[in-house]
N, C-alpha and C positions, 0 to 999 in steps of 0.2 A: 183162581190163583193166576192163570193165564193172563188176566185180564190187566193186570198190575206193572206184568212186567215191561220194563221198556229194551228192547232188544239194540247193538250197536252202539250204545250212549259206554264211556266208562262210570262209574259210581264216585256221587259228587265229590266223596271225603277224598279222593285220590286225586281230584284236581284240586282242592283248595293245599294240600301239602305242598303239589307240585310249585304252585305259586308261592307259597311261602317261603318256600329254599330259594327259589329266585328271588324275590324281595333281600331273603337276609343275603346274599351271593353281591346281589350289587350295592348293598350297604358297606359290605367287607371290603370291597373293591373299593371305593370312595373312599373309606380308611386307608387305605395302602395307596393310592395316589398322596394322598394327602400328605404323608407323613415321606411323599419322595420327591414332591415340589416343594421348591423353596424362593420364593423370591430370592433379589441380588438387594433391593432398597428398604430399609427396615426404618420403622422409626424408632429413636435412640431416648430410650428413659433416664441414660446417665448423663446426657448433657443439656442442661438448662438453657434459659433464654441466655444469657452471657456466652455461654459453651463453655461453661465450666464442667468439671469431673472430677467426681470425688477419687481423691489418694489414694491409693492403700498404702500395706507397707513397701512391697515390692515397683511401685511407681517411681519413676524419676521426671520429674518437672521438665522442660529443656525447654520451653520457651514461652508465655503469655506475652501478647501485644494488645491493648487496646488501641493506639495510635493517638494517646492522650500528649504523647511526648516527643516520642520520634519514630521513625520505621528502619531501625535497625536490621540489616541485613538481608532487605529487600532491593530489586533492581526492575523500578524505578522506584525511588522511596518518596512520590511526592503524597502528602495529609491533605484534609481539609476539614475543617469544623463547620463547613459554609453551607451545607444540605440540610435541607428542611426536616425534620423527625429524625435524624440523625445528629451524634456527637460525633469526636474525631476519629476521621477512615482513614484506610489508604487507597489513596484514587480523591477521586474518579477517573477510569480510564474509559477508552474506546475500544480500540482495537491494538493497543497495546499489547506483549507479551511481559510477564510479571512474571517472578520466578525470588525463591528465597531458599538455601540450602539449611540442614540442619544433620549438626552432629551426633550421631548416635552410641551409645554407650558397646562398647565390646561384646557384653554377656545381654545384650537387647535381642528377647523372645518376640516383643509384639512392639510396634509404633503405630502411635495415636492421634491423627494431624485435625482438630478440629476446630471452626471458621463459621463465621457468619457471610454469605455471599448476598448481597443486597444489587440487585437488579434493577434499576432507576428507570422512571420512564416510559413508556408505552414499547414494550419485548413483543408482545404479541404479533409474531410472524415475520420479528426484524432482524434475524439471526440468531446464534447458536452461543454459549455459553462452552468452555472444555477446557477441563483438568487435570492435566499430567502427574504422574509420580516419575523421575526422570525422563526420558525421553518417550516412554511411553504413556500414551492417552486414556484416562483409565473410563470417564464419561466424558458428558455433552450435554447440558441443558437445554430447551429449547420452550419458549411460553407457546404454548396451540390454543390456549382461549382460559377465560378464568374459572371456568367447572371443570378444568382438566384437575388429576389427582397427580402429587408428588410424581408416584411410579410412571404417570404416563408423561411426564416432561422430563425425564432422566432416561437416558439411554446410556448401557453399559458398553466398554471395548475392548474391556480387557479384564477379562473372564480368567488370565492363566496367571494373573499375577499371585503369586502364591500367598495363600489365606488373608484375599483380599476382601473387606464386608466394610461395606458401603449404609449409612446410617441416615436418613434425610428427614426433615420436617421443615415446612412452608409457612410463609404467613405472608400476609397483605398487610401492609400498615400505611394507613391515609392520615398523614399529618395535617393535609389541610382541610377545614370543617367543611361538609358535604352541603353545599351552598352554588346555586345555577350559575348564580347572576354575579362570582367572582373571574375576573379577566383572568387571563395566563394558561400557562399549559398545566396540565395536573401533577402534583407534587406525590404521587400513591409510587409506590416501589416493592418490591415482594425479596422478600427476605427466604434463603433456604439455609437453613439451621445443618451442616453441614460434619460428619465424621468418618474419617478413614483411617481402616484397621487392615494393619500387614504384619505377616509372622513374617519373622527373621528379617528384619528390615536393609539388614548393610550396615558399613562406616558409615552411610549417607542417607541421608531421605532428602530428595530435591522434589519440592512444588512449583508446577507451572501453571500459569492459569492465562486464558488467552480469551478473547469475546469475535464474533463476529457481527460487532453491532451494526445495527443502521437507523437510520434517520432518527439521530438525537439520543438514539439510548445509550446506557451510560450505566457502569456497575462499579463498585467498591468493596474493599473485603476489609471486615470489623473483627472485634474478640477472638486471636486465636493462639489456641493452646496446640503446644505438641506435647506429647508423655510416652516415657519409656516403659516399659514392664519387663524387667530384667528378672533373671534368673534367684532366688532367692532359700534355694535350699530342695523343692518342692517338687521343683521336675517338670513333668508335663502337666502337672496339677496348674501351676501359674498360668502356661500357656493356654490354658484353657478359659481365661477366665476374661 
């Protein structure tokens, strides 16, 4: 019987438990981060290639611009229909500051300011992009290379602006046919599909937008809707939504 025994060792079934509770310990963990990180840049299922958003009933309309017509209550309001893969902008600008105010309804829970921001040009490492809601700056775009992701070309500044959520999605669109032996500079421009959501918004919602371009790049802003979400009976059910 002696012969069997192994002295000093503890018995295997007590180490494989021991592991076990650890494995499931830091699986539980991983849950509990997970559900307490949150990204600030989501991508947005309610607004389409246009930036459109569906109604509800509690929504109020308060402004669509395509820039088919004019640019209405914009400063500087110049168009142009004259961009390759693009119909009528507003802009193109440089390093212009652009800026358009919008009035908001009294009983207004949530504003909804969303834009197509089309980046012209070769961005890559030639300054900053940045978007105010009044006076304060809420991001900063910036292109660091074409495998960078959405989150990593957006930087957030204002984190305190109250139930502020920040919506993005990108695209590259090359109007001109991928061919060596065409002269000129390249016609490619990267589009960010663009939506920003604030509770309690004010009388006012002012958008600024300002670039730090260089050499030659050049941005314009397309499709944009703003939307109320007023109070409608419900409470903080609306607000929620």
């Amino acid at each position: 019987m002696g012969q069997n025994a192994q002295t000093g060792q503890p018995p295997r079934g007590v180490l494989t438990i021991d592991w076990m509770v650890l494995a499931v310990a830091c699986i539980a963990l991983l849950f509990l981060l997970g559900t307490m990180i949150r990204t600030s840049i989501e991508p947005d299922s309610t607004v389409g290639v246009r930036g459109l958003r569906s109604l509800g009933p509690e929504d109020i309309l308060l402004a669509f611009q395509d820039f088919s017509f004019d640019a209405t209550g914009w400063t500087p309001a110049a168009t142009s229909d004259q961009l390759p893969g693009l119909g009528p902008v507003l802009g193109p600008f440089t390093d212009e500051a652009v800026e358009r105010s919008f009035a908001m309804p009294s009983d207004a829970l949530i504003g909804h300011l969303a834009f197509d921001l089309h980046l012209i040009g070769d961005w890559v490492g030639q300054g900053e992009f940045h978007i105010a809601l009044g006076e304060q700056e809420i991001m900063s775009i910036h292109l660091p290379g074409p495998e960078s992701t959405s989150a990593e070309m957006i930087d957030i500044h204002a984190t305190d602006v109250r139930g502020l959520r920040i919506f993005a999605n990108r695209s590259v669109v090359s109007p001109r046919l991928p061919e060596a032996v065409l002269p000129g500079p390249t016609d490619d421009f990267t589009t960010f599909h663009i939506r920003l959501q604030v509770s309690e918004p004010g009388e006012t919602l002012v958008l600024r937008l300002m670039s730090e371009a260089e050499g030659g790049a050049r941005w314009s802003l397309d499709n944009l809707t703003v939307v109320a979400t007023v109070s409608d009976g419900e409470g903080e059910d609306a607000a929620q939504r």
